[in-house]
C-alpha positions, 0 to 999 in steps of 0.5 A: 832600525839604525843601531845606537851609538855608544862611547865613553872617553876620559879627558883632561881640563886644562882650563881648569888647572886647580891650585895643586897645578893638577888638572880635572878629570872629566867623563864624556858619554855620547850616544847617538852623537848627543854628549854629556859630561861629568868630572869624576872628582880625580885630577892628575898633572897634565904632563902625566896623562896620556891623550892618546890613550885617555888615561895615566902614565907609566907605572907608578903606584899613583898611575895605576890606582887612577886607571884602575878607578877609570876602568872601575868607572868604565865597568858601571857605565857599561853595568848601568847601560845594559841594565836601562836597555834591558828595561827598554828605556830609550837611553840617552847620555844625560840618563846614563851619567844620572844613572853613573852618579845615582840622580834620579835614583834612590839610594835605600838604606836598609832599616828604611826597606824594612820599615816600608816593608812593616809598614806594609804588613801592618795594612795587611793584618788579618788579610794575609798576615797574624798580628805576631808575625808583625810583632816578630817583624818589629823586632827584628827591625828594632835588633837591625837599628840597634846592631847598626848603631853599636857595630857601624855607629850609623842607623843609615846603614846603606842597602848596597853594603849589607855583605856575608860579613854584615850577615855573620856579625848580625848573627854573632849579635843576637846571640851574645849582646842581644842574648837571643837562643839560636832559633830566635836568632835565626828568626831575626836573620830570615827576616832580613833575608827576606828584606834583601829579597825585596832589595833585589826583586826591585833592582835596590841591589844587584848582588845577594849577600846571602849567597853563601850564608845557610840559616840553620835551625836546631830541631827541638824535641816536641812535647806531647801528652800520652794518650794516659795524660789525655785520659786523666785531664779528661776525668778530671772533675774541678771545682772551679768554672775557669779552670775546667773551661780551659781544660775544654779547650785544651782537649778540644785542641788536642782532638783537632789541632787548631792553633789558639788563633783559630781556636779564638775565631772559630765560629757556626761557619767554620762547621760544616758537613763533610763528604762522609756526611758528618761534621767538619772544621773546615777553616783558613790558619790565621798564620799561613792563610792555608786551608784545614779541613777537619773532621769533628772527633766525637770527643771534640764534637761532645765539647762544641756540644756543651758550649753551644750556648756561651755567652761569647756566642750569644755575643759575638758568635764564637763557638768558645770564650777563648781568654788571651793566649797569656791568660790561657797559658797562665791557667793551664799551669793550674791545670796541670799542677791539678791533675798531676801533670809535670809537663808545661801545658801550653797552647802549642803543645795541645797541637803537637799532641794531636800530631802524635799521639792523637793521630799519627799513633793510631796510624793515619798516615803523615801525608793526612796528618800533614793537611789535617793541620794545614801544613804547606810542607810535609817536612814540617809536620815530621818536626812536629810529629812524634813517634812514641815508643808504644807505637814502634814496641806495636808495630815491632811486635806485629813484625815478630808474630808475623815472621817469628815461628 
């Protein structure tokens, strides 16, 4: 196969000469003997440049800078030219100075890439991603046009110039102007970090500028019910119908640690009979799309029990007549102020419960507790589970009877 031939050359126009006297400069790419020519928008007196060697003369400060833009030239026609052949595209001159001046390519800015890409998780909704994983999107590109506005005084701030600096002065941002707390905060720049990702996946840019730049997030300590909390909500007897509901619910979740989201869809499909020949939960997290399997607690089965014939289920067929998650949340203050509880009862800490005192206090190891909750990382379940004291005060004195004497 005959190689291709490849040369880049930089001339003067003469002809052109413009009214400074000075005359354009022009770029010359052949390949393969076939020619294509640009002017590059710089322009010299023609009696400082050199023919010989195509570019400036002398020493001057003026002289350098143009050569030093000639080579900078020279550098991403030779960047563009690997780049087509590495995508096995017969190259041709006319391509390769299109590729130079950006024609035939588009030049993204970066509030456009995260729009196409909330545009897209919108379509995907119950799919493969939760409704509030699109809201937290959605705010992340409402703080991005923002920051772009105040710090740049432009929304059409390009792709190719998000740098460290942009990242650190975004972060810097959200949590002074914006008034975000630092987990917030770091929420809002994975999101952008991610919208770089799809950048470079698609050749939009070529470098990442989270290279250098770690998101950190603070380890907050869970809250979790004791095993006494549990207990009190559970004798507790109440005179209201909508209270007690959502007692039941909260304790359902206690006892298998579903999320809200898949506490509202549950339904007869997701029970299911189990290897040990009892019952399970065997359900897709609405927020991951992983996998839990979880067999049914008796005090959790005895729940499903008194629910069986709600009018949700005659309705609908869920198992539940699960309010809003803000309704839910609103209640459980009720709740708690009923039975005494100082702790803010919400839907989340019914699962750090399960975590803690339902399962990894009674000595199920975190590797099941981890799957029991659908977790793609161990290390996520060592945030949400908690060791209570009276576990290692147990465990400490099993220690001591066994060497103590």
């Amino acid at each position: 196969m005959k190689r291709a031939t490849f040369n880049i050359l930089f001339f003067i126009k003469k002809s052109k000469l413009l009214r400074n006297g000075q005359a354009p400069i022009y770029l010359r790419v052949t390949i393969n003997g076939k020619r294509s020519e640009i002017s590059i928008k710089r322009s010299i007196t023609p009696k400082l440049w050199d023919t010989v060697r195509n570019k400036a003369k002398g020493n001057s400060e003026e002289s350098q800078i143009l050569n030093d833009y000639l080579n900078s030239v020279r550098g991403q026609l030779y960047t563009h030219h690997q780049a087509l052949q590495e995508n096995s595209k017969a190259i041709t001159a006319k391509m390769l100075t299109n590729a130079f001046l950006g024609i035939g390519e588009k030049q993204w800015t970066l509030v456009e890439l995260f729009e196409e890409h909330n545009n897209e998780m919108q379509r995907l909704i119950g799919k493969e991603f939760a409704p509030l994983t699109y809201q937290r999107y959605q705010a992340g590109l409402k703080h991005i046009k923002t920051f772009c506005n105040v710090q740049y005084r432009n929304e059409a701030f390009q792709l190719s110039e998000v740098n460290h600096k942009f990242i650190t002065a975004f972060e810097f941002y959200l949590k002074t102007t914006a008034k975000c707390q630092h987990d917030s905060a770091m929420k809002h720049v994975k999101a952008l970090k991610k919208i770089i990702r799809i950048g470079l996946a698609n050749d939009y840019i070529r470098r990442d500028p989270f290279a250098n730049y770690q998101i950190k997030r603070k380890q907050k300590k869970r809250e979790f019910l004791t095993q006494n909390e549990i207990n009190t909500l559970l004798e507790k007897q109440f005179s209201i119908e909508r209270i007690e509901i959502i007692r039941d619910l909260f304790i359902f979740q206690c006892y298998t640690g579903l999320a809200y989201s898949d506490l509202q869809k549950l339904s007869d499909n997701h029970i299911q009979i189990g290897i040990d020949g009892y019952k399970w939960i065997i359900i897709k997290r609405t927020k991951t799309g992983s996998e839990c399997r979880i067999p049914l607690l008796p005090i959790a089965a005895d729940i499903l029990k008194k629910y069986k014939s709600n009018l949700c289920y005659k309705v609908n067929g869920k198992l539940f007549p699960v309010p809003s998650n803000q309704k839910m949340n609103a209640y459980l203050k009720e709740v708690a102020d009923v039975c005494g509880i100082t702790k803010n009862l919400h839907t989340h800490l019914a699962r750090h419960t399960y975590a803690t005192t339902v399962t990894l206090s009674n000595n199920i190891p975190i590797e099941t507790v981890s799957k029991l909750l659908g977790h793609k990382k161990i290390s996520t379940t060592q945030i949400y589970a908690n060791v209570v004291d009276s576990k290692i005060s147990d465990d400490m004195a099993q220690l001591m009877s066994g060497t103590v004497g």
